[in-house]
C-alpha positions in Angstrom: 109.9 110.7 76.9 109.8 108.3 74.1 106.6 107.4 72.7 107.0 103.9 73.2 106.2 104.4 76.9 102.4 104.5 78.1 101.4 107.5 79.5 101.0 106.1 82.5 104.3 104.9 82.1 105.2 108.8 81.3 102.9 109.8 84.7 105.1 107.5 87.5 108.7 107.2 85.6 110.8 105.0 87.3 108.9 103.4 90.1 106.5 102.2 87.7 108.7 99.1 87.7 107.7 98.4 91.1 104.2 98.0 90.5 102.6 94.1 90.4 103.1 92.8 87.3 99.2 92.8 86.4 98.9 96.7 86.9 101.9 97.1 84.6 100.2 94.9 81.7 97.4 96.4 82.4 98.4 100.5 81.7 101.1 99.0 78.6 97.9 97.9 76.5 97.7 99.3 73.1 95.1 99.7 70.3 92.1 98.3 71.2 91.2 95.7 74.0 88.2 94.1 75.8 88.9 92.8 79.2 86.2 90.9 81.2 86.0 90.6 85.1 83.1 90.8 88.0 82.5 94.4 89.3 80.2 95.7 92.5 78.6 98.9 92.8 77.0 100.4 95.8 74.2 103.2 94.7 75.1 106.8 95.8 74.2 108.3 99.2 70.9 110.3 98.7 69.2 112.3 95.8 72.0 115.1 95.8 74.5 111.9 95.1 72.6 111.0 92.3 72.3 113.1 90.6 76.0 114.0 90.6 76.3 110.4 89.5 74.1 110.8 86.3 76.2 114.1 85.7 79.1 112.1 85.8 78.1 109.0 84.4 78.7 106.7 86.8 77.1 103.6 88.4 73.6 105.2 90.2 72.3 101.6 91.7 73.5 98.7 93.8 74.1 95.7 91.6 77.0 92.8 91.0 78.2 91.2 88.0 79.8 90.9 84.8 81.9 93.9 83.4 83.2 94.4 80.4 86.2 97.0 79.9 86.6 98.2 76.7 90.0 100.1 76.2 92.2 102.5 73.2 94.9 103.1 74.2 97.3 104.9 72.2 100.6 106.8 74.1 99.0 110.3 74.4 95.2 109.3 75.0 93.1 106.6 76.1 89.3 106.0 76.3 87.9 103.5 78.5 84.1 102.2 78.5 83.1 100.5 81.5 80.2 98.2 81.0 78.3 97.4 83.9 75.6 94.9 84.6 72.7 97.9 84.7 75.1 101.4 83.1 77.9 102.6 80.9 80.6 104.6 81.4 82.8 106.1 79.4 85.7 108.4 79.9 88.9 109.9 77.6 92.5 110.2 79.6 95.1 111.9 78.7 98.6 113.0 80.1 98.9 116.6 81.1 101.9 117.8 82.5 102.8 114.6 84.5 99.5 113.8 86.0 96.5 112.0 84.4 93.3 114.0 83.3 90.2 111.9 83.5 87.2 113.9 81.4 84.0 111.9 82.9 80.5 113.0 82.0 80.8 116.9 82.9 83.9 116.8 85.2 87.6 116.7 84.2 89.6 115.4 87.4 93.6 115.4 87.6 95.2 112.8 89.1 98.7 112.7 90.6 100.1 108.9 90.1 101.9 106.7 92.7 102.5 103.1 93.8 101.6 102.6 97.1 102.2 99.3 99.4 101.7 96.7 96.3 99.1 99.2 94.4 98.7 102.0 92.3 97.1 105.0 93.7 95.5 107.7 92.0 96.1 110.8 94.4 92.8 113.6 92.9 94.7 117.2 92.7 92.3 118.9 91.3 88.5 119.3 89.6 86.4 121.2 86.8 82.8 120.7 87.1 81.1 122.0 84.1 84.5 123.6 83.2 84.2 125.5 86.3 87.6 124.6 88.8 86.0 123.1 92.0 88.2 124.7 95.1 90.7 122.5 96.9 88.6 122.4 100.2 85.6 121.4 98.0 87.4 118.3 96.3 85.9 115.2 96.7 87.7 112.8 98.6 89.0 109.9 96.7 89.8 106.4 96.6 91.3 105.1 93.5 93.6 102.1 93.6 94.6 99.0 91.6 96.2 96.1 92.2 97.4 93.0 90.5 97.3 89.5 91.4 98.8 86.9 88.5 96.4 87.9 85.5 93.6 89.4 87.5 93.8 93.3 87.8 91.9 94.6 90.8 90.4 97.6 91.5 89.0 99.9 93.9 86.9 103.1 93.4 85.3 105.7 95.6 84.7 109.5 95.6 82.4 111.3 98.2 81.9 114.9 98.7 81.3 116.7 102.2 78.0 117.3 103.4 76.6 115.3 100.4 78.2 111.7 100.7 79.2 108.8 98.4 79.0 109.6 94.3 80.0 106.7 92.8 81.7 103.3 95.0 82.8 100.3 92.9 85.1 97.3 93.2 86.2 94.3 91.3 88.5 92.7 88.9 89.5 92.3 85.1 91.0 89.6 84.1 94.2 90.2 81.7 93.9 86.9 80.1 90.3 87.7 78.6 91.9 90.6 76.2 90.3 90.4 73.0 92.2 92.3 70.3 89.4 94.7 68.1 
């Protein structure tokens, strides 16, 4: 594929066209970008949870408010730093043999890519936890979708494992229109 595509773009082929406009923008950013947008996190379920949250880097209290997305995005790789009111979290994505690979504090997840009833969902498919592969009936279940309404990209983000409950739950929007250019 040519490199002019976004590896997201690379990930869905020709259905990406029939995403919502804002979730296309959104994944054809290049360079650098800072979005802003409201975000709500719920803290994990338990001590187990949390501490698979700080492993991971991911949002370990209950709060709302501000967020700040800072993005790179070049056609092979992308980094993304999610500011939230009370953490940071950072991850690197690239492309791997059609899917996405997330690395996220000591986890690298795959995801499978598809649009979904007006949405992008992000189908897990597999898991290394400190490099080790977690086994398919051990896979966290996952909810990761985004939408798009005019300039406002919105998202939705869950992942629980059995017997131990909810690691990380978030929700909110970006707005496309704040981009700043860095």
């Amino acid at each position: 594929m040519t490199t002019d595509l976004s590896m997201y773009e690379c990930a869905i082929g020709e259905s990406y066209a029939s995403l919502p406009q804002a979730v296309q923008r959104f994944h054809r950013l290049k360079g650098r970008s800072a979005l802003l947008g409201q975000v709500e996190t719920e803290a994990p379920d338990g001590v187990l949870a949390w501490l698979l949250a700080w492993c991971l880097g991911t949002p370990r209290s209950a709060v709302s408010g501000p967020l700040r997305f800072d993005i790179d995005a070049a056609p092979a790789v992308e980094s993304w730093t999610r500011r939230f009111p009370t953490r940071t979290m950072s991850s690197r994505l690239r492309l791997v043999d059609g899917q996405i690979e997330e690395h996220l504090g000591a986890a690298r997840l795959t995801f499978r890519l598809h649009p979904a009833r007006r949405c992008l969902r992000m189908e897990l498919t597999g898991m290394r936890f400190l490099r080790v592969p977690c086994p398919n009936w051990l896979l966290p279940r996952v909810v990761a979708e985004e939408a798009g309404d005019g300039d406002e990209l919105h998202f939705n983000v869950l992942a629980a494992l059995p017997l131990i409950g909810v690691v990380a739950n978030y929700r909110g929007h970006l707005r496309l229109g704040s981009q700043e250019r860095s």
